[in-house]
C-alpha positions in Angstrom: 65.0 26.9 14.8 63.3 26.0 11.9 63.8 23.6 9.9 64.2 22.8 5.9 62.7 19.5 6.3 59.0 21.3 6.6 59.3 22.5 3.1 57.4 22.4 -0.1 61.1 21.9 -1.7 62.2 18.9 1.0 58.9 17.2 0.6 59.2 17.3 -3.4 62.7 16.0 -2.8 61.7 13.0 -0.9 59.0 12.4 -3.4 61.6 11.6 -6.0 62.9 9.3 -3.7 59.5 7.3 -3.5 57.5 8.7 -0.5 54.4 10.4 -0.7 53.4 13.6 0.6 50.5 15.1 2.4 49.9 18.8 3.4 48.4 18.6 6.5 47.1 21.9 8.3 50.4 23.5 6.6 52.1 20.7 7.9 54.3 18.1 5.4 53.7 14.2 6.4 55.5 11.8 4.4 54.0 8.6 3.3 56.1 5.9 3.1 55.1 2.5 1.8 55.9 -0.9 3.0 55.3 -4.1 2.0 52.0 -6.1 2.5 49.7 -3.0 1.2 50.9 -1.4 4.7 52.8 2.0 5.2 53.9 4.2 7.6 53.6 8.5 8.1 56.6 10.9 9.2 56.3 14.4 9.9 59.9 15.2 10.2 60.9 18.6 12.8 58.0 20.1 13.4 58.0 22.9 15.7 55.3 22.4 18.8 53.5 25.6 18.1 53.0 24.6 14.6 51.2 21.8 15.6 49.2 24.1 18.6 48.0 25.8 15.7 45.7 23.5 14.2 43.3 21.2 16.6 42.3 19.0 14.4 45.8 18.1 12.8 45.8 15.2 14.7 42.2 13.9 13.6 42.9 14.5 10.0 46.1 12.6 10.0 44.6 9.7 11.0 41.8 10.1 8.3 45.2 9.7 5.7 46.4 7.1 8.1 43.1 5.1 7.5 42.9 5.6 3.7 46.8 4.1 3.3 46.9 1.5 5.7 49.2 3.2 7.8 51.0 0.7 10.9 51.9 4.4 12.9 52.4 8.0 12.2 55.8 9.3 13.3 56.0 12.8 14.6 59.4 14.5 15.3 59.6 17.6 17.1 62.5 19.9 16.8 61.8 21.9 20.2 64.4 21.5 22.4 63.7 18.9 25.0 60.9 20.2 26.9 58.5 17.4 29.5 55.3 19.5 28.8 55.4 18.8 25.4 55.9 15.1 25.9 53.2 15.2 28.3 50.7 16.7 25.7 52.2 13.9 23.0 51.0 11.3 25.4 47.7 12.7 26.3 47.1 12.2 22.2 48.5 8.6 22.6 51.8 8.8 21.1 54.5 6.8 22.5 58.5 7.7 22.5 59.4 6.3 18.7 61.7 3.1 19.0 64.4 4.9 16.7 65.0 8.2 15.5 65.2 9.1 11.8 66.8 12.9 12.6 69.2 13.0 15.3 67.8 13.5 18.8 71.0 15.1 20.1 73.1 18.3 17.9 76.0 20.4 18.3 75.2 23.9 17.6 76.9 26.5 17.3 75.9 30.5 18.0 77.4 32.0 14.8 76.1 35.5 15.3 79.4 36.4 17.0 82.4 37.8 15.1 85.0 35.3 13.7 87.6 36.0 16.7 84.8 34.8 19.4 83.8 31.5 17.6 87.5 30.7 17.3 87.7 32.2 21.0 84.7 29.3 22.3 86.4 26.4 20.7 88.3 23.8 22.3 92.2 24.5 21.7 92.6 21.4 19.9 89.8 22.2 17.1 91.6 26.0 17.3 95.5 24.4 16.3 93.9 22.2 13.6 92.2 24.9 11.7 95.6 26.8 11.7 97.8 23.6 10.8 95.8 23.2 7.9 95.8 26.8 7.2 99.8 26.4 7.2 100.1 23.3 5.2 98.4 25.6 2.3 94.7 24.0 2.3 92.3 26.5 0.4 88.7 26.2 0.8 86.2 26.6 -1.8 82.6 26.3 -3.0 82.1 23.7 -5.9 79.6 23.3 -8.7 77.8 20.0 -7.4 77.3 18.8 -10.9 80.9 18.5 -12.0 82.4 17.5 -8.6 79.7 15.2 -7.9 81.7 12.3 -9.2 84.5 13.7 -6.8 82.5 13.7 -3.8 80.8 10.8 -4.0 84.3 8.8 -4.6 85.1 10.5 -1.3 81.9 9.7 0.4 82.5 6.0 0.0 86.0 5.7 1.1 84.9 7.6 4.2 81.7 5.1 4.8 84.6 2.3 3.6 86.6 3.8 6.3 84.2 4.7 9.2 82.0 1.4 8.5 78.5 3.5 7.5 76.1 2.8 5.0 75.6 5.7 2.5 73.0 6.6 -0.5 73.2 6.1 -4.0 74.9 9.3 -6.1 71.6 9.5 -7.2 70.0 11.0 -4.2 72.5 13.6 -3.7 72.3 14.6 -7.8 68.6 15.0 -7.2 68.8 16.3 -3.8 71.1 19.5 -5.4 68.9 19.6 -8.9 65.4 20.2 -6.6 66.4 22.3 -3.4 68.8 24.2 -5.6 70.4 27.4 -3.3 69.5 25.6 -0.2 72.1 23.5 -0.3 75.7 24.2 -1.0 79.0 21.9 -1.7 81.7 23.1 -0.5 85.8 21.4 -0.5 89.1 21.7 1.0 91.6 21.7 -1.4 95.8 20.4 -1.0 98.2 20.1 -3.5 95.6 20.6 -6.2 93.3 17.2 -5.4 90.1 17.7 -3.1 90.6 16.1 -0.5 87.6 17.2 2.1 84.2 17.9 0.9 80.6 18.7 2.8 77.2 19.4 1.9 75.5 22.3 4.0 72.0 23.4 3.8 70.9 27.2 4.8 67.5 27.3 5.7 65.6 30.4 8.0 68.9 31.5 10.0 70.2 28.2 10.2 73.4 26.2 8.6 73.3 22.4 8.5 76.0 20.0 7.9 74.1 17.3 6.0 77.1 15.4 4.8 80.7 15.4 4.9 83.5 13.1 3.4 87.2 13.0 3.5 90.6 11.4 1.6 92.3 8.9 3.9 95.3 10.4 2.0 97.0 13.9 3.7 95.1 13.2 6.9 98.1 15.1 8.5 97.2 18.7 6.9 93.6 18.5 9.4 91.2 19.6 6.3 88.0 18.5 7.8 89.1 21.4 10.7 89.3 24.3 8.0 86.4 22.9 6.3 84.0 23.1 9.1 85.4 26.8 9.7 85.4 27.9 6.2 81.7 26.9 6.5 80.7 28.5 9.9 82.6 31.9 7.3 80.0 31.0 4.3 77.2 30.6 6.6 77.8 34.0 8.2 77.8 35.6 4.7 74.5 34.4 4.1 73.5 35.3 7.0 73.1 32.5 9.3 72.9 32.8 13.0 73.3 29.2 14.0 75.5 26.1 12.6 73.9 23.1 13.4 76.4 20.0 13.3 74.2 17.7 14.1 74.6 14.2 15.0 76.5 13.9 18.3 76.0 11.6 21.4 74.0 12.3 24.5 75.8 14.0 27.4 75.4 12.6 30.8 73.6 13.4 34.1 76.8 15.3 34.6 76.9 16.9 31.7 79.6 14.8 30.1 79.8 13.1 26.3 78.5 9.8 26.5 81.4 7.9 25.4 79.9 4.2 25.2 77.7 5.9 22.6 77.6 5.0 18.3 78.5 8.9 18.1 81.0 8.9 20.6 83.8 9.5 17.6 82.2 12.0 15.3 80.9 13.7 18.7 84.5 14.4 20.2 85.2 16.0 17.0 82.1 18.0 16.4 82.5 19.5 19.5 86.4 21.1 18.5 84.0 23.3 17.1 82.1 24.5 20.5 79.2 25.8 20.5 76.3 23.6 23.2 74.6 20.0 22.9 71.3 20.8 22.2 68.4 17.8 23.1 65.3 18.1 21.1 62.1 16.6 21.7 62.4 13.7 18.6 59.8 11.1 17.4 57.0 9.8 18.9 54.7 7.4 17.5 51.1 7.2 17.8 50.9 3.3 16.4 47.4 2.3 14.8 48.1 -1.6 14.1 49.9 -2.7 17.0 51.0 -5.9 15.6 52.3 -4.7 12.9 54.0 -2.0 14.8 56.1 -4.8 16.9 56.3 -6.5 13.6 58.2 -3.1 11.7 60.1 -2.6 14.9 61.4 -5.7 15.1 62.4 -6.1 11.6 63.9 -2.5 11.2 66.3 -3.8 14.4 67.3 -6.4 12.3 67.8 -4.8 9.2 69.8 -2.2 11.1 72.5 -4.7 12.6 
């Protein structure tokens, strides 16, 4: 897969939400700064043989890592889990990041099939949902994100109200649709003429990504979040999308088994209604230039983060 977070368009995006960016041997690194004339870099899902390409990436990285006071340089790779890989990360110094910033574990979902196999390779509870909702008259539909973004956001915070997680100002989504334009979709669940379900998805190279989703506390009995998820697996087959990548969901076991002690646990048992395979990628690793500092960040990131 690759991934929309490499792009001129995502970079410019996270620019107007105060990072820097660097082009790096065709590479996007995001500056970010922190206090005490410090920052760190992030290059977010890069594929390995991008990096391969380019021998001197690394070197010239750390020339922009010198000029900004950088404490680390974060490099997330969206490879699926692979020990070679980490093995050549470490001969470079980098060391297995304390946290990731993209999920290290996804549910994804092989799309390319017809309709009546994706349904077929779900579990038979995320099956009977979509059709429940289908009976209690939900329609699906793709909204205009500047009209309904008042509408989503509302539902965005009673869901974070309701599942206890932090969430962004309107602002970033507002500017998040206004510069990646047709990247990204909104798309609702409709009931008795009120949204009541609503998701952002980005289509990027092949692959659909559920970015965010939010739902009314209110009708929780018609099961729109089901019909959403499967109107969107429809949409992204129209454009043309091989793969729907949930993403978030916990780790599975030695045994192949959801982790359910896991912060995902929840939102994993219901991604995975949906089928489709856990998929492990490689993550962030962090080659740290100012150790202090680094413990320093680390420690109060953990705090900030309780």
């Amino acid at each position: 897969m690759k991934s929309l977070l490499q792009t001129k368009e995502w970079a410019g995006f996270r620019v107007s939400q105060g990072w820097q960016a660097h082009e790096i041997d065709g590479i996007f690194v995001l500056e970010r700064e922190l206090p005490f004339g410090k920052s760190f870099l992030y290059a977010p899902e890069v594929e390995w043989n991008t990096i391969t390409k380019y021998e001197n990436f690394y070197e010239n990285t750390k020339k922009i890592a010198e000029k900004s006071h950088s404490i680390f340089f974060r490099l997330e790779i969206l490879d699926e889990f692979d020990e070679k890989i980490i093995e050549n990360l470490k001969k470079f110094g980098f060391i297995k990041a304390f946290e990731e910033l993209q999920p290290e574990y996804r549910q994804v979902i092989d799309i390319s099939k017809s309709e009546e196999e994706i349904l077929a390779q779900m579990k038979e509870k995320g099956r009977y949902n979509i059709r429940v909702s289908m009976k209690h008259g939900c329609k699906s539909e793709i909204r205009n994100p500047k009209s309904e973004m008042d509408t989503f956001y509302s539902l965005f915070k009673e869901t974070s109200g309701r599942d206890g997680f932090s969430i962004r100002p309107k602002s970033y989504f507002e500017k998040m649709f206004e510069i990646l334009g047709d990247a990204v979709e909104l798309l609702a669940v409709r009931f008795q003429g009120k949204i009541i379900a609503a998701e952002i998805v980005s289509y990027y190279q092949g692959t659909a990504s559920y970015l965010y989703g939010a739902s009314s506390s209110e009708f929780r009995n018609v099961m729109a979040p089901y019909l959403l998820h499967f109107e969107a697996i429809k949409r992204a087959k129209e454009k043309g999308c091989k793969f729907y990548d949930l993403l978030a969901v916990d780790p599975v076991t030695s045994d192949q088994l959801p982790d359910t002690s896991h912060k995902y646990a929840g939102i994993g048992r219901f991604k995975r209604q949906f089928g489709g395979k856990t998929v492990r990628i490689v993550g962030g690793y962090d080659l740290v230039f100012k150790p202090t500092w680094y413990r320093l960040f680390k420690f109060a990131e953990r705090y900030r983060r309780k």
